[in-house]
Structure formats: structure tokens, C-alpha cells
C-alpha positions as CSV (number, residue, x, y, z in Angstrom):
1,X,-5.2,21.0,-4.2
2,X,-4.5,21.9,-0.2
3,X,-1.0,22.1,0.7
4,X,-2.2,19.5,3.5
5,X,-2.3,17.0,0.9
6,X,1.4,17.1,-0.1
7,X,2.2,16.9,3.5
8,X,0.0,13.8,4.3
9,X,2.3,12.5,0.8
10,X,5.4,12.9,2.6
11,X,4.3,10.9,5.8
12,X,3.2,8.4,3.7
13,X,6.8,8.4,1.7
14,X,8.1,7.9,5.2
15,X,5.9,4.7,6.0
16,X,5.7,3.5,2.6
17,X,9.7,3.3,2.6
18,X,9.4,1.8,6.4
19,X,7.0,-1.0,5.0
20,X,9.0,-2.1,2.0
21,X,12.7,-1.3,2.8
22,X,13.4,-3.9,5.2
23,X,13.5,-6.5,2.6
24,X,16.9,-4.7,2.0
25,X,18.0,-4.5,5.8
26,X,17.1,-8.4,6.4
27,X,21.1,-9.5,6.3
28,X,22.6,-6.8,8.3
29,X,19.6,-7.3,11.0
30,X,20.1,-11.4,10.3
31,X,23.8,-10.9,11.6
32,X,23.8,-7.8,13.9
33,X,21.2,-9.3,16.3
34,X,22.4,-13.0,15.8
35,X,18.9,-14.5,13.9
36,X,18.5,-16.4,11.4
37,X,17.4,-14.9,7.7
38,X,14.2,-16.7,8.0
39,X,13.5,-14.7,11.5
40,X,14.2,-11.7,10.6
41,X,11.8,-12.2,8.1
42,X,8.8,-11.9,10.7
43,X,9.6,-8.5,10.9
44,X,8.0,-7.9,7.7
45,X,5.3,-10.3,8.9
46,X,4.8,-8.7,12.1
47,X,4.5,-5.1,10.1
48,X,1.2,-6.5,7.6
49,X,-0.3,-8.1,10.9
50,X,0.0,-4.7,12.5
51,X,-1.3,-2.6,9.2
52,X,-4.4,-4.9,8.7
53,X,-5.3,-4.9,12.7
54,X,-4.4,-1.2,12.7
55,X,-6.4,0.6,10.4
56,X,-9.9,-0.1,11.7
57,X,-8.9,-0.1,15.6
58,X,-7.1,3.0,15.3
59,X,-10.1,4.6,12.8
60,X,-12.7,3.3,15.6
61,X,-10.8,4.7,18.5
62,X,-10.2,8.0,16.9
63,X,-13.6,8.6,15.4
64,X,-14.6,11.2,17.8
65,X,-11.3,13.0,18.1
66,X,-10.2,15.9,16.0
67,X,-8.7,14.5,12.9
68,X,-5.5,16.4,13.9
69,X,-5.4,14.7,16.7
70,X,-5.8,11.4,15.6
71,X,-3.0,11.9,12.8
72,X,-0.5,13.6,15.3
73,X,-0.5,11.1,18.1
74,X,-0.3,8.1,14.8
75,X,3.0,10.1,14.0
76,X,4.4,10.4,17.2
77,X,3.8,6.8,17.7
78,X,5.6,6.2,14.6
79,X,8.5,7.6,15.2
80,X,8.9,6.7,18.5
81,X,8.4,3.1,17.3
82,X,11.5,3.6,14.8
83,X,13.7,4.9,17.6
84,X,12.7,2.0,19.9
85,X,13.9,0.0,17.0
86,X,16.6,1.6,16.2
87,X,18.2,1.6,20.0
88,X,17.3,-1.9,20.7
89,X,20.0,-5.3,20.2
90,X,16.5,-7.9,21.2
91,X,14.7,-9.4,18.2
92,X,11.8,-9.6,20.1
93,X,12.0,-5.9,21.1
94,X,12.4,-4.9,17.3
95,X,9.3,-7.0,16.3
96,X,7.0,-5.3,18.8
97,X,8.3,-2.1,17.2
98,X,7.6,-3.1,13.7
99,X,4.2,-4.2,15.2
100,X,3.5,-0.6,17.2
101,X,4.9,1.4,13.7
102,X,2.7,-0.5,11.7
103,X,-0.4,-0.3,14.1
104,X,0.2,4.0,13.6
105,X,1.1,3.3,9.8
106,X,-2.2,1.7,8.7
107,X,-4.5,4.1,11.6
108,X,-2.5,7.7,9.8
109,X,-3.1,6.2,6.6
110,X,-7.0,5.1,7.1
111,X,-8.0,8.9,8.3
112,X,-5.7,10.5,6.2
113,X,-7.7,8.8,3.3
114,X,-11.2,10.0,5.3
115,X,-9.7,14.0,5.8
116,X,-9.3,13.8,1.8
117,X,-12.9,13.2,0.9
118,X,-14.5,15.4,3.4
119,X,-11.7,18.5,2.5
120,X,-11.8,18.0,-1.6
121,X,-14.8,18.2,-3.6
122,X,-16.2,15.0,-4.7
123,X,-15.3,15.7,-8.4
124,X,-11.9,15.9,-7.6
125,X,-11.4,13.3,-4.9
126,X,-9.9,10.5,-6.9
127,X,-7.5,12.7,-7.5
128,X,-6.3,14.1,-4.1
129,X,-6.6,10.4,-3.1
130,X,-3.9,9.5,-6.0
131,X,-1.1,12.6,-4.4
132,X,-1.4,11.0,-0.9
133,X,-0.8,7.5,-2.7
134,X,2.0,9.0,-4.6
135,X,3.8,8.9,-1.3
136,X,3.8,4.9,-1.5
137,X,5.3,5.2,-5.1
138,X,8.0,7.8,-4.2
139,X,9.1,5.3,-1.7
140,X,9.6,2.5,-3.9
141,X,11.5,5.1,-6.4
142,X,13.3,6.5,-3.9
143,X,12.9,5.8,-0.3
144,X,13.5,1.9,-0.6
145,X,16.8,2.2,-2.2
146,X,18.0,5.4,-0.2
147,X,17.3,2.9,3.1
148,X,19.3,0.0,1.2
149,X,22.3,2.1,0.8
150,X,22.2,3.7,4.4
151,X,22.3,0.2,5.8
152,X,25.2,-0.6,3.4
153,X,26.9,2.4,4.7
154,X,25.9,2.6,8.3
155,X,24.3,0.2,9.2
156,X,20.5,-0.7,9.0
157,X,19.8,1.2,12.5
158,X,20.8,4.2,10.1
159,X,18.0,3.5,7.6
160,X,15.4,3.9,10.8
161,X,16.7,7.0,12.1
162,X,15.9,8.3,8.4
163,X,12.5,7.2,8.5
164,X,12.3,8.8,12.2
165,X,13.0,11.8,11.1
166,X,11.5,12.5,7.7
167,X,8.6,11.4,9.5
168,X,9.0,14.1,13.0
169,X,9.1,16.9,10.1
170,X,5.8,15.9,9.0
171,X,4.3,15.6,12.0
172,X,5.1,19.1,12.4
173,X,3.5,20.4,9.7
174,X,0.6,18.5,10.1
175,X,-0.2,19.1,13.7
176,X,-0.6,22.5,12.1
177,X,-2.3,22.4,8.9
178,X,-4.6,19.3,9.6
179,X,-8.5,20.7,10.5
180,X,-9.0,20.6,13.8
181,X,-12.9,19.6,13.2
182,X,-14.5,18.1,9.8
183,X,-18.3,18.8,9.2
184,X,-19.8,16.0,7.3
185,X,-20.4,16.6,3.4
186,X,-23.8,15.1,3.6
187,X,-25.9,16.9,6.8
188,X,-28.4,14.1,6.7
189,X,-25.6,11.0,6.9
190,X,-25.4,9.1,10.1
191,X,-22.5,8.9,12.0
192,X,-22.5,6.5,14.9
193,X,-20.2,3.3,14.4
194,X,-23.2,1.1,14.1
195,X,-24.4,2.5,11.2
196,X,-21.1,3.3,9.3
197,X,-20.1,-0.8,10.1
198,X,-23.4,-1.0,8.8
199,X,-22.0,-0.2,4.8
200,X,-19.4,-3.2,4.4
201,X,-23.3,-5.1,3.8
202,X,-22.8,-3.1,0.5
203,X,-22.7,-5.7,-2.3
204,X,-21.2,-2.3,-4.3
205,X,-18.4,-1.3,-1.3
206,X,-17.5,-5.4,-0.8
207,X,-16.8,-5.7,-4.8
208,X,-14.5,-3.2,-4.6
209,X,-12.4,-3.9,-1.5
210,X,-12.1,-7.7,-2.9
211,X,-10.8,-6.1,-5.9
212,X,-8.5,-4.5,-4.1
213,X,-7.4,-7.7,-2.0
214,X,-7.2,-9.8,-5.3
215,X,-5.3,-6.8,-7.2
216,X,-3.1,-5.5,-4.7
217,X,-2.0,-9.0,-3.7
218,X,-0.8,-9.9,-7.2
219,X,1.3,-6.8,-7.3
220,X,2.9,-7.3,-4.1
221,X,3.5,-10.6,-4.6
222,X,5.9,-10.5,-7.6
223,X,7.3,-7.4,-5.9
224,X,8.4,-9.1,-2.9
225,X,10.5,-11.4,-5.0
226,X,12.0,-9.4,-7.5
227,X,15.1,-9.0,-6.7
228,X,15.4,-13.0,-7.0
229,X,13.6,-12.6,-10.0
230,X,16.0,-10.4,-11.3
231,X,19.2,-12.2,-10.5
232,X,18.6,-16.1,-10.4
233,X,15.3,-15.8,-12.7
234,X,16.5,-13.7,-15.5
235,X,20.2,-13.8,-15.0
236,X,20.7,-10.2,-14.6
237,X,23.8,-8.7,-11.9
238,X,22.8,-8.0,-8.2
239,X,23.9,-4.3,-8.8
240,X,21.1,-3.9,-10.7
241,X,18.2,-5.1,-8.2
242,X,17.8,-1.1,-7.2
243,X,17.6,-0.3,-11.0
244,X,14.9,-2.5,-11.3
245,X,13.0,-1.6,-8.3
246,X,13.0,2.0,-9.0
247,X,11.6,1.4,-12.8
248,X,8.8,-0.4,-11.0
249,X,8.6,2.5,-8.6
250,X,8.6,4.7,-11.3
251,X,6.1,2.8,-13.1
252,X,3.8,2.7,-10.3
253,X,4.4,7.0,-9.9
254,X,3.2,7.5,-13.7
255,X,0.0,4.4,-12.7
256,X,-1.0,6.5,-9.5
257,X,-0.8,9.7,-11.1
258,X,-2.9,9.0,-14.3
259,X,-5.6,7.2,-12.6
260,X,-6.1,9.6,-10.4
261,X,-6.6,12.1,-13.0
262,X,-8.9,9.7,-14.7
263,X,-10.6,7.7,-11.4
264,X,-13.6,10.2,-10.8
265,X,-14.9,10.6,-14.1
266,X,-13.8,7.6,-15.8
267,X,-13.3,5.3,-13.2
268,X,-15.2,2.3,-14.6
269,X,-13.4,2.9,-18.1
270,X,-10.1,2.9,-16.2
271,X,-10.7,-0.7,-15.1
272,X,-12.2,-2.0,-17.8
273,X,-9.3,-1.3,-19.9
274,X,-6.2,-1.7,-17.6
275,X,-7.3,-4.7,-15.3
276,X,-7.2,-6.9,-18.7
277,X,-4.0,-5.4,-19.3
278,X,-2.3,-6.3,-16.0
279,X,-3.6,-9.7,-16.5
280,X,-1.6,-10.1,-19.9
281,X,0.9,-8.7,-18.5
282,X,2.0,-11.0,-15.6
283,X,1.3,-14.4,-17.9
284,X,3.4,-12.8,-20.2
285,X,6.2,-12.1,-17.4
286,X,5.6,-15.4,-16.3
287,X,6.4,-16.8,-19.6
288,X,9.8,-14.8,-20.3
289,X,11.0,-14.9,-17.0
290,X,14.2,-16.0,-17.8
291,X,14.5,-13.2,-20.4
292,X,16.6,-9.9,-19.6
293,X,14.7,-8.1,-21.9
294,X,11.7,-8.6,-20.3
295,X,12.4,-7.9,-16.8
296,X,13.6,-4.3,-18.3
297,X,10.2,-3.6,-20.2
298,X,7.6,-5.2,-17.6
299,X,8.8,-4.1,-14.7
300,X,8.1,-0.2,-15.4
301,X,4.8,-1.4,-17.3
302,X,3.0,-3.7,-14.7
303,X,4.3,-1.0,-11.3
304,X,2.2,1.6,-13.7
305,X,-0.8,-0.9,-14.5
306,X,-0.9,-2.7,-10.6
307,X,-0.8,1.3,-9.2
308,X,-3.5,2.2,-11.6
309,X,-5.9,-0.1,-11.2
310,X,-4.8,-0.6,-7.1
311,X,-5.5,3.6,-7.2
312,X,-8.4,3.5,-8.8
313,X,-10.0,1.1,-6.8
314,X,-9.2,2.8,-3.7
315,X,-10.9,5.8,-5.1
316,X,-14.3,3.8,-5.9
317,X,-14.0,1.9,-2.2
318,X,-14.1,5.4,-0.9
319,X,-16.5,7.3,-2.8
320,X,-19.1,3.6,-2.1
321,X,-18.3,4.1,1.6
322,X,-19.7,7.5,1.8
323,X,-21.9,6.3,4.7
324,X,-19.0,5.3,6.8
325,X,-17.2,9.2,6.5
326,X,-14.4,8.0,9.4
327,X,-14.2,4.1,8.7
328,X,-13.9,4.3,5.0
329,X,-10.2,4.8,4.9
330,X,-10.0,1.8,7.6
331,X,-11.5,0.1,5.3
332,X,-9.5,0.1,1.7
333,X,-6.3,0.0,3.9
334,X,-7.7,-3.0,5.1
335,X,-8.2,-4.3,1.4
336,X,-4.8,-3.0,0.2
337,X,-2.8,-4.4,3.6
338,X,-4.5,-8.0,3.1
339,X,-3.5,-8.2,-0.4
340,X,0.3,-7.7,0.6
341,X,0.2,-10.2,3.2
342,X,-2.1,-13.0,1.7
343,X,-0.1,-12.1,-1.8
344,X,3.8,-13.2,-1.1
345,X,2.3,-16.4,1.4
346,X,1.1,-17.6,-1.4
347,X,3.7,-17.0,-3.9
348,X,6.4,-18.4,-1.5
349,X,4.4,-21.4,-1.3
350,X,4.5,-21.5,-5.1
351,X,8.3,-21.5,-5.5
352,X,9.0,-25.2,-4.1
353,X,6.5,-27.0,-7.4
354,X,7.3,-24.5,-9.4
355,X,10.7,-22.3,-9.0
356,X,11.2,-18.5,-9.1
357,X,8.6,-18.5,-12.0
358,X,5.7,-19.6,-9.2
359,X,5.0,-16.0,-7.8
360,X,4.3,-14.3,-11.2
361,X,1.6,-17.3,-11.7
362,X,0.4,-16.9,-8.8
363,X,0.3,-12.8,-9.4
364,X,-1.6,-14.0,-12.6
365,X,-3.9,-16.1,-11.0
366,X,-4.7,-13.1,-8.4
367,X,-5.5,-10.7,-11.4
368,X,-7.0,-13.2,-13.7
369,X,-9.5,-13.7,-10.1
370,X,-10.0,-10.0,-10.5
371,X,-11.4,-9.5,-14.0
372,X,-13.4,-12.4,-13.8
373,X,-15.0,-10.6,-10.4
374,X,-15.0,-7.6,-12.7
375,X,-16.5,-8.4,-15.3
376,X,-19.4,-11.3,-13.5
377,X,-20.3,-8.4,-11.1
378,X,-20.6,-5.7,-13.5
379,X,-23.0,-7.6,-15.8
380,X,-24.7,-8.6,-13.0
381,X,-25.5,-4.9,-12.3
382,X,-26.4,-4.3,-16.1
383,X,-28.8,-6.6,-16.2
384,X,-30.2,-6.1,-12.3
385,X,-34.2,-4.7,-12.9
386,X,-34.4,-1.4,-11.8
387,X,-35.6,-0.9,-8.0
């Protein structure tokens, strides 16, 4: 694989572990800027907004420039963002920062994902797609709690100037390993934005990015509330809330990893099998919440089957977008960014009727959505009359 792949892995460790660690910074921002918890919330908010409007404005914008270019100046942006952040004592300054960092986040990510497939073979793209998502994982392994304990320690200004500069090392390396120009795989393909808009009328592209909406939003709805899943819901000490989250992290590591080593030849077998299996495994979490036990086995088991099947289904959104070479990636970050906003709305709204057990029903509601799509649309396609 091209060293340019690792690379792109560690800029996306840096804005996976910008994404997910303020959950742990929310009190120390709550008190430092004089908010309430529930507005410093936004900021998390404010971040999805900014990854879901992001990745196809920045994908259209940049679609005629270099891709080093494009994944540069999302960088710089970036970290520029977190410094703004980091410096400021306004709410309202910080926000617009999350906003801006997310804007770059979800515009990197989306042509990062379109550099992989036109720089690795087909045959191995699901593959190279899976090391630049092992990023995402290594942040929830390692990034999320390193941030937590820097804004124990220093403050959560600290945690930011981390992400800053992890992420100014990458840019580096990128600016100079990144092609400067990509020649299409396929001569013959169009490339005007017309025409790569044009393939979201795929019934084949649209099954898999609502997939991804339905999949990814069960995942990161139980994940945005399992810390209080873990204390209140099983019983379990706060000290071990980073425990937990790295298991799931690590879970997730191992999910990415083996799918993407399965994805391009056995994608549909991949799916079949583990899309069931994340199903039974959220009802079952939802039924022994309370148990310790549980939260010990299932949270390492569903962050490897939610990454595996979230992986996967990136890689088939990308290889049924081959029409759209620079708005693919826009695309299935737009699938996997609506799923992490639409998924903890909806299991927030769940906890008033039904307690801390409501997200993991609603994360089994999500995935049992899923296999039903699945499975309807893939016998729909057996039985389809050859054209």
C-alpha cells in the first residue's frame, strides 16, 4: 500500500479524535466559558452540521484543483480552526470554529476517500479504504481518551492544541506526497458535475449510502451515550468509562481492518453475515443493560461488527459511484456524517419513555431497518429479469 495512505490515516486520527472527544471536554468548556451543559452541547451539534454540509461543498469546489491542493488548504483550515478555538473565551466564537473544523474535516475526508480509488487498484481498494478508516478507530482507542486526560490535566484548550498539531505534521507530509494531478481510471468516464450528480439516481449507489445512514446511526447512537450506559445503566465506576470506550475502539480497529481485507472480494458475504449479527447484538445489549458482564463482552463485539459492516459499506458506496470519481467520497461521508447526527437525536429522544435502555433500542431499531433494506433489496435484484 502507498505510504500516502498511512499519512491520510493519521489526519484522519487527528479529526476523528476532534469529532468524538469533546463529549469528554463538555464540563470544563460548560464552566470555563460560563454555559450551561446543555449549550455546550451544540458544539457537537454544530460539528455533524458542518461534516454533512462540508463534504459535498468542499468536493464540488475542489473538483478541478489538484488533489493536493484541495487536501492541504482542508488541513490548514483545520488547524487553524482548532487554534481559533483554542484562544477564544466566546461560546459563540468556539462554535463557529467547530463549524469551520468540521466544514475541512468532512471536505479532507470526502477526497481523501476519492485519491484512494483512483491511486489503488480496484482489487485492492476496499482495503486501502479500511487503513484510512483505521484512523477513526485509532481515535476512539486512543485519541478520545488521550484528549480526556489532557483536559483533566490542562485544561480542555490543551486537548485542541493536540489536535492542532498532530494535524500541522500531517499536513506536511501530505502537501508532499499527495499527487499533484489524478488521471481518471476509466478514459471514457465523464467528469463534469452534472453528470457525476447524475449517479446518486443509482437505485445500486442510494441502497448503499441508506445503509450506511441506517447502520452508522445505530452505532453512533449507543456510543454517544455510553459512558451513562456504563455508570447509571450497568452500575459500573466512572474510572472505567475510558476502559470501556477503548474496548469499543478496539473492537471497531479489529471490524475496519477485517472487512477491509474481506470488502472487495467478499463484500456481499460480509454483510450478509455480520449485519444480522449487529442486529442480535444491540437487542441483546438492550436486554442486559443493567448487566456488568455485558457491557464488558458487547462493547468490544458490536465496535468490531458496527465498523465492519459501516467499512464495508463505504467500500461498495465507492466502488457504485465510479461515475462520480471526485464526489464519491462527498458522498459516503455524507451517509456516515447523517447517521451520527440523526442517530443520538433520536436516541436522546428515547431516554424520557424509556430510560438509559432507549438508545440501544433505538440502535436496534436502526440495524433491524438495515437488514430488512438488505435483504428486500437484494432479492429484489435476484429476481430483477435480465436487461
Amino acid at each position: 500500500m502507498p505510504v500516502l495512505l498511512y499519512v491520510l490515516a493519521v489526519a484522519v486520527f487527528a479529526q476523528g479524535t476532534s469529532e468524538f472527544v469533546l463529549a469528554g471536554l463538555v464540563p470544563g468548556i460548560s464552566a470555563d466559558l460560563g454555559i450551561t451543559i446543555a449549550q455546550a452541547g451544540y458544539l457537537t451539534s454544530g460539528f455533524a452540521v458542518g461534516m454533512v454540509v462540508g463534504a459535498p461543498l468542499t468536493a464540488a469546489l475542489g473538483r478541478r484543483l489538484p488533489p493536493r491542493w484541495t487536501l492541504t488548504g482542508c488541513l490548514l483550515v483545520f488547524v487553524a480552526a482548532h487554534a481559533a478555538g483554542a484562544l477564544t473565551d466566546q461560546f459563540a466564537v468556539l462554535l463557529v470554529s467547530r463549524f469551520v473544523a468540521a466544514l475541512a474535516n468532512a471536505g479532507f475526508l470526502a477526497v481523501a476517500l476519492s485519491t484512494v480509488t483512483a491511486v489503488v487498484p480496484a482489487g485492492k481498494q476496499a482495503r486501502a479504504l479500511a487503513a484510512i478508516l483505521s484512523g477513526t478507530t485509532l481515535a476512539l482507542i486512543a485519541g478520545v481518551p488521550a484528549g480526556a486526560f489532557l483536559g483533566e490535566i490542562w485544561g480542555w484548550r490543551s486537548a485542541l492544541w493536540a489536535i492542532a498539531g498532530v494535524s500541522a505534521l500531517a499536513l506536511a507530509t501530505v502537501a508532499i506526497l499527495t499527487p499533484a494531478r489524478l488521471e481518471p481510471r476509466e478514459p471514457g468516464v465523464r467528469t463534469d458535475l452534472r453528470a457525476e450528480l447524475g449517479t446518486l439516481r443509482s437505485p445500486e449507489l442510494l441502497r448503499y449510502l441508506m445503509l450506511g445512514v441506517l447502520v452508522n446511526g445505530a452505532t453512533f447512537c449507543a456510543f454517544t451515550y455510553l459512558a451513562p450506559l456504563v455508570t447509571d445503566g450497568a452500575g459500573l465506576g466512572s474510572s472505567l468509562v475510558p476502559v470501556i470506550l477503548a474496548l469499543f475502539g478496539l473492537g471497531a480497529f479489529a471490524g475496519v481492518t477485517t472487512a477491509g481485507r474481506l470488502a472487495d472480494a467478499h463484500g456481499r458475504l460480509v454483510l450478509r453475515v455480520a449485519a444480522p449479527a449487529l442486529l442480535a447484538g444491540w437487542i441483546l445489549w438492550a436486554l442486559l443493560a443493567e448487566r456488568p458482564s455485558a457491557v464488558w463482552v458487547l462493547a468490544p463485539v458490536l465496535g468490531a461488527l458496527s465498523f465492519a459492516v459501516g467499512g464495508t459499506l463505504i467500500a461498495r458506496s465507492m466502488a457504485a459511484a465510479h461515475g462520480a470519481p471526485t464526489m464519491g467520497g462527498a458522498y459516503s461521508t455524507v451517509a456516515l456524517n447523517l447517521g451520527a447526527l440523526v442517530g443520538p437525536v433520536f436516541g436522546g429522544l428515547a431516554i424520557g419513555p424509556l430510560g438509559l435502555v432507549g438508545p440501544l433500542v433505538v440502535s436496534a431499531t436502526l440495524a433491524a431497518a438495515a437488514v430488512v433494506l438488505w435483504f428486500a433489496t437484494s432479492r429484489r435484484r435476484a429476481t430483477a429479469p435480465p436487461s
